[in-house]
PLY file of the C-alpha trace (Angstrom):
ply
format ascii 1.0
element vertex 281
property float x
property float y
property float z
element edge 280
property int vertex1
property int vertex2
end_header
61.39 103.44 22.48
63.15 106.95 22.91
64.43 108.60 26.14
63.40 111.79 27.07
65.99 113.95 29.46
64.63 116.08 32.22
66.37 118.46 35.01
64.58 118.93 38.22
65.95 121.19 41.55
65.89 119.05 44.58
67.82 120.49 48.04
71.49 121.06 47.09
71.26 120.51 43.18
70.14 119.63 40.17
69.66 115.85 39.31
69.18 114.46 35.88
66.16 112.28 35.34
65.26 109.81 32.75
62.11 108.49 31.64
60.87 106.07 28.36
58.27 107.26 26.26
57.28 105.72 23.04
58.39 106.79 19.42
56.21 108.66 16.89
55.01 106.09 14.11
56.46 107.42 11.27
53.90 108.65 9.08
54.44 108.54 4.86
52.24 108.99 1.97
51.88 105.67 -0.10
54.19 105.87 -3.18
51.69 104.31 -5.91
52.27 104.58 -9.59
49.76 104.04 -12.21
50.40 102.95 -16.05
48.34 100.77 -18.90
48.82 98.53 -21.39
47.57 100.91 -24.36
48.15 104.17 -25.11
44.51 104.38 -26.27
41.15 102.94 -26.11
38.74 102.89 -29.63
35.30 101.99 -28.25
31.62 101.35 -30.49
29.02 103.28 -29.18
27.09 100.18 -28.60
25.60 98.60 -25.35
28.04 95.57 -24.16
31.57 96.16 -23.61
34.30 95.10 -26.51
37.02 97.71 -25.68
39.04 97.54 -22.82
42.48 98.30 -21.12
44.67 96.94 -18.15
44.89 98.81 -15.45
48.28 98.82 -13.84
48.65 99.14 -10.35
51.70 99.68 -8.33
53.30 100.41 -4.72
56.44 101.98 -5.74
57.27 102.57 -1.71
59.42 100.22 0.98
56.22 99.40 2.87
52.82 97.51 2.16
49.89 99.44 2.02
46.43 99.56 1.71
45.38 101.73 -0.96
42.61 102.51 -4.04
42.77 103.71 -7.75
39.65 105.49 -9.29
38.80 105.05 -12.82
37.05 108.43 -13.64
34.85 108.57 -16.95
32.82 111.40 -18.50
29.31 110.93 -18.80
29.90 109.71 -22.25
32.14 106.28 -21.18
30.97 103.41 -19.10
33.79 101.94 -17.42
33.91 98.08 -15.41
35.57 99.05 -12.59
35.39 102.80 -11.18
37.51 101.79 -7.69
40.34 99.29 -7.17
41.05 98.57 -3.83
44.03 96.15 -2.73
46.34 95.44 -0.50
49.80 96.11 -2.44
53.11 94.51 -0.95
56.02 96.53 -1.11
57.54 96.87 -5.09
53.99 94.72 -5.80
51.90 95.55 -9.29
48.56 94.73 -9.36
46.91 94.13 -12.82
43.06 94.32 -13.51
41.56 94.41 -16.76
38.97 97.41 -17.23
36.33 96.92 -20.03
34.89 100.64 -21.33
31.78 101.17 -23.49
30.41 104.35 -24.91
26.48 105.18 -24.53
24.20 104.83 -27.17
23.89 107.73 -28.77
27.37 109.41 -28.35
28.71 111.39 -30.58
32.05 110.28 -32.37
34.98 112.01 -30.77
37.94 112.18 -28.80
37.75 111.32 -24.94
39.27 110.93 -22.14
39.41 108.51 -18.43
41.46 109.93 -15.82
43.35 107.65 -13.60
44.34 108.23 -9.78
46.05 106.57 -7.20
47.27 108.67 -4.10
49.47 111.86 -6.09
49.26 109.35 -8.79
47.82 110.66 -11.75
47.19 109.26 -15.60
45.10 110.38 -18.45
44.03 107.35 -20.94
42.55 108.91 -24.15
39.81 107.17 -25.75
38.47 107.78 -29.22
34.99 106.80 -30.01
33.86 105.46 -33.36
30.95 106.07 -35.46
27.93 104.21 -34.60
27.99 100.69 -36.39
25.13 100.09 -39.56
21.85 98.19 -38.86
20.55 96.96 -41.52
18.91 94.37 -39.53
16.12 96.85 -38.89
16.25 94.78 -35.34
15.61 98.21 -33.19
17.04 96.25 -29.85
20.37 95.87 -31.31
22.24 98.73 -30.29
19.47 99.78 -27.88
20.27 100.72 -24.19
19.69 97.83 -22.38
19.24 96.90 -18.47
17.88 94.39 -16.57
16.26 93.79 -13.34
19.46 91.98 -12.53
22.49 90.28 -14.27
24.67 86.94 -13.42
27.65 88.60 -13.79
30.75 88.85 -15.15
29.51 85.82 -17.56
25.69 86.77 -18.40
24.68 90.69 -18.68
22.15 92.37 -20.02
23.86 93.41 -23.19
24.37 89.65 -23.70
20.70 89.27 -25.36
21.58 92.18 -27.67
24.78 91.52 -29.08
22.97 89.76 -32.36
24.26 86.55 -31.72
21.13 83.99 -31.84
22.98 80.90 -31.36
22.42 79.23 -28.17
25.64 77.37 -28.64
28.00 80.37 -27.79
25.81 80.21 -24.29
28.13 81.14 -21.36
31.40 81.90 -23.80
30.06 85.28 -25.26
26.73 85.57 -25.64
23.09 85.42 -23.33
21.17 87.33 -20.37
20.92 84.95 -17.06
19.36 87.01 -14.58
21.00 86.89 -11.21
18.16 86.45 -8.56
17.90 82.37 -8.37
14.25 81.24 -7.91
12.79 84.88 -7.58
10.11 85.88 -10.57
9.25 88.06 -12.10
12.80 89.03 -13.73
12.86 91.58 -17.13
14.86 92.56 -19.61
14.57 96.24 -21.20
15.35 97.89 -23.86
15.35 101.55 -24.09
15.49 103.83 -27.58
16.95 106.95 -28.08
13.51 107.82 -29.52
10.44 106.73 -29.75
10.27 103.55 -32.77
7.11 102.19 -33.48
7.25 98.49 -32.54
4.62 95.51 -33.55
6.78 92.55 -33.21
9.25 90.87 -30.38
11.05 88.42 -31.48
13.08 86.17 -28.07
15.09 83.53 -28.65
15.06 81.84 -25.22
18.64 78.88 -24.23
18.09 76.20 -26.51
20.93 74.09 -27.24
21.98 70.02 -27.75
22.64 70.33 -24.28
20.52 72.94 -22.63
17.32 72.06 -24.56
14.45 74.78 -24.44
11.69 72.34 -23.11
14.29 72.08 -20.25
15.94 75.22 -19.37
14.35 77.62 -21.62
11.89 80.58 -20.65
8.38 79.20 -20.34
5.91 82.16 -19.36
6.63 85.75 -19.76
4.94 89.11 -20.90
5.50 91.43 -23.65
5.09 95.09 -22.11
5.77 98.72 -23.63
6.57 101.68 -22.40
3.10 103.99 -22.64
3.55 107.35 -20.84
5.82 106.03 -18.17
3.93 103.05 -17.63
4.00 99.29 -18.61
1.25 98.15 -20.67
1.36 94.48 -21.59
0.74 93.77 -25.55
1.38 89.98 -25.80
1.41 87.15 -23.90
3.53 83.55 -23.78
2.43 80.67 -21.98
3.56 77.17 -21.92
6.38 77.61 -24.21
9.03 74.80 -25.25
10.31 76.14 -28.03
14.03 78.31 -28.94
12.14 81.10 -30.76
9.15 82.51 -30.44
7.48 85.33 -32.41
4.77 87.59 -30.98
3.36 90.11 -33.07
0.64 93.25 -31.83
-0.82 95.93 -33.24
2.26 98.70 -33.46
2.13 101.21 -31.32
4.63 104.23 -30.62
7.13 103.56 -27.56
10.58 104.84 -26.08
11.02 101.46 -24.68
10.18 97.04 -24.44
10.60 94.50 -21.97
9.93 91.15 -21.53
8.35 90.41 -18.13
9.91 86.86 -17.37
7.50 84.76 -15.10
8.68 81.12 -15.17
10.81 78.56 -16.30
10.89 75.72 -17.93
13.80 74.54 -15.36
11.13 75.26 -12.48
12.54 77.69 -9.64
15.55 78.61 -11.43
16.60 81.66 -13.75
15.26 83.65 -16.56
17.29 82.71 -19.56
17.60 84.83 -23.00
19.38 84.03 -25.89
18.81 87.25 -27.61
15.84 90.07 -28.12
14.73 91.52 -30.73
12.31 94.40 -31.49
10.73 94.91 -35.08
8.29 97.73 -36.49
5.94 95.15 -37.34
0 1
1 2
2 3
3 4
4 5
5 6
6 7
7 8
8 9
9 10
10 11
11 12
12 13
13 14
14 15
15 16
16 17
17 18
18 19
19 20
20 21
21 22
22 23
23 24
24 25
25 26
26 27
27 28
28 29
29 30
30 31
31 32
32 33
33 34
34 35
35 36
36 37
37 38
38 39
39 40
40 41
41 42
42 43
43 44
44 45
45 46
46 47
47 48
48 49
49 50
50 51
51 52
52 53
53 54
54 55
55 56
56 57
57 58
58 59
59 60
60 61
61 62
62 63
63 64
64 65
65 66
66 67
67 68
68 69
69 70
70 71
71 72
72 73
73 74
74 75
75 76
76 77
77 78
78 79
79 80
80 81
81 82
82 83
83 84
84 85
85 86
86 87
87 88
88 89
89 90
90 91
91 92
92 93
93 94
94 95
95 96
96 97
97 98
98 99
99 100
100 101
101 102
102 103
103 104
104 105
105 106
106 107
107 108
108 109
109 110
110 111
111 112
112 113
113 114
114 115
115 116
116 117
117 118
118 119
119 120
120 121
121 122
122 123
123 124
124 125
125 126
126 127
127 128
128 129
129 130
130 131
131 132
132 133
133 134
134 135
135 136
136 137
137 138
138 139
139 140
140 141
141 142
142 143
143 144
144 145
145 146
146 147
147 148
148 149
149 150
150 151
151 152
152 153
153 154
154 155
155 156
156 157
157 158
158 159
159 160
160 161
161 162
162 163
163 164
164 165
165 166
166 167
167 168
168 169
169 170
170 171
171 172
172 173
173 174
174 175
175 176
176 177
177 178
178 179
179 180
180 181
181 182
182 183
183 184
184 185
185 186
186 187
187 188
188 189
189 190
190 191
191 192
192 193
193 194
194 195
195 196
196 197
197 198
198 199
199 200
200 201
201 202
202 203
203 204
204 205
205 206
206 207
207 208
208 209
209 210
210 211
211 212
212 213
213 214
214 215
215 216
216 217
217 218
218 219
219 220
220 221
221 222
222 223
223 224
224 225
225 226
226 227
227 228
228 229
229 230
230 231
231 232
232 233
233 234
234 235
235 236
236 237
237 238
238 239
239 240
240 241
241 242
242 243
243 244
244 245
245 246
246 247
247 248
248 249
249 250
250 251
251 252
252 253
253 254
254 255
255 256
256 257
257 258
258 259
259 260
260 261
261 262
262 263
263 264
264 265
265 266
266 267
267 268
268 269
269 270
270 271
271 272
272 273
273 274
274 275
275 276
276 277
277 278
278 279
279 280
């Protein structure tokens, strides 16, 4: 509390009066600070993340605060996180690791993130590489993919095409799992840069020692292309038990697959994919 002194005339004088009033809060701008673990990011232009930094987050100030950091990419990058928001003790660094991806299609280069926290301010450069060889001629694998949703951080989209097959690396580094338990239809897309003719999907569905297909793996779904903005379905699975299956159609010209997932094998469960793969035929 402060006092505040006041004079007032009363008959034969002036008498000095006190009164209480309450102190201004005092009023400061967070001190944050901002620094990483790299000096620079290389990144694949390919869809799931394998380049990353950590994003270090500080209160440099005397007081706890409240406060957020923005990860800003161009429209080149994908980053993880784009806020961090925290509650930062006084002298307190917070650490979160930020995975960053280029699109499909980007051209080698240098970039750039910029980093911000309060007057806070950091630019991260970022170099991306030349697109990787496929000699695969597998036209999913470094395809945009997205899903109608994701069990994330452990099962994205990208998961079914990393070109990893083997259903033993489930749930370390590789598979889709969509995130919407008991709800079909779920689907998985894949998306060219331009249209690829296409007359085979290949989808290896969970089907491991200990997840066994006939168990947990994908039992109905639908194979669908892209034909003038709408989805026109070119193959059909029912009933399936097995890890891979093969469906071939007559080719046709298309910006885009998915696989419309309809059931498991587990019952009322999740979609499950291993990996996807699109061929000319």
């Amino acid at each position: 509390m402060s006092r505040r002194l006041m004079w007032t005339v009363v008959a034969g004088g002036l008498v000095l009066l006190a009164s209480s009033t309450p102190a201004t809060a005092e009023r400061t701008r967070p001190q944050l600070a901002l620094s990483t673990d790299v000096s620079t990011v290389e990144v694949l232009p390919q869809p799931c993340p394998r380049s990353g930094f950590e994003l270090r987050f500080k209160n440099a100030g005397a007081r706890a605060v409240y406060a957020d950091a923005f990860v800003d990419a161009p429209d080149e990058l994908r980053v993880s996180r784009e806020v961090v928001t925290s509650y930062l003790p006084a002298g307190y660094e917070l650490k979160i690791r930020v995975q960053v991806t280029a699109v499909v299609g980007t051209a080698p280069g240098e970039y750039a993130l910029a980093l911000r926290a309060g007057d806070a301010r950091l630019s991260l450069p970022v170099t991306v590489l030349p697109a990787p060889e496929n000699p695969t001629g597998n036209l999913a694998r470094f395809a945009t993919v997205v899903a109608s949703s994701e069990h994330l951080p452990v099962y994205p989209a990208c998961g079914a095409t990393d070109g990893d097959r083997d259903s033993a690396h489930w749930a370390t580094t590789t598979g889709w799992n969509d995130g919407t338990r008991g709800l079909f239809p779920d689907w998985l897309q894949v998306s060219f840069a331009t249209e690829e003719t296409v007359g085979r999907v290949d989808l290896y569905t969970l089907n491991s020692t200990r997840y066994p297909a006939a168990r947990y793996g994908l039992r109905d779904w639908d194979v669908q292309v892209d034909s003038g903005g709408q989805w026109v379905t070119v193959a059909q699975v029912r009933g399936n038990t097995a890890g891979l299956v093969s469906t071939a159609f007559p080719p046709v010209l298309t910006k885009a697959v998915r696989v419309l997932a309809l059931a498991s094998n587990e019952g009322l469960t999740y979609s499950r994919v291993v990996e996807l793969e699109a061929y000319p035929g």
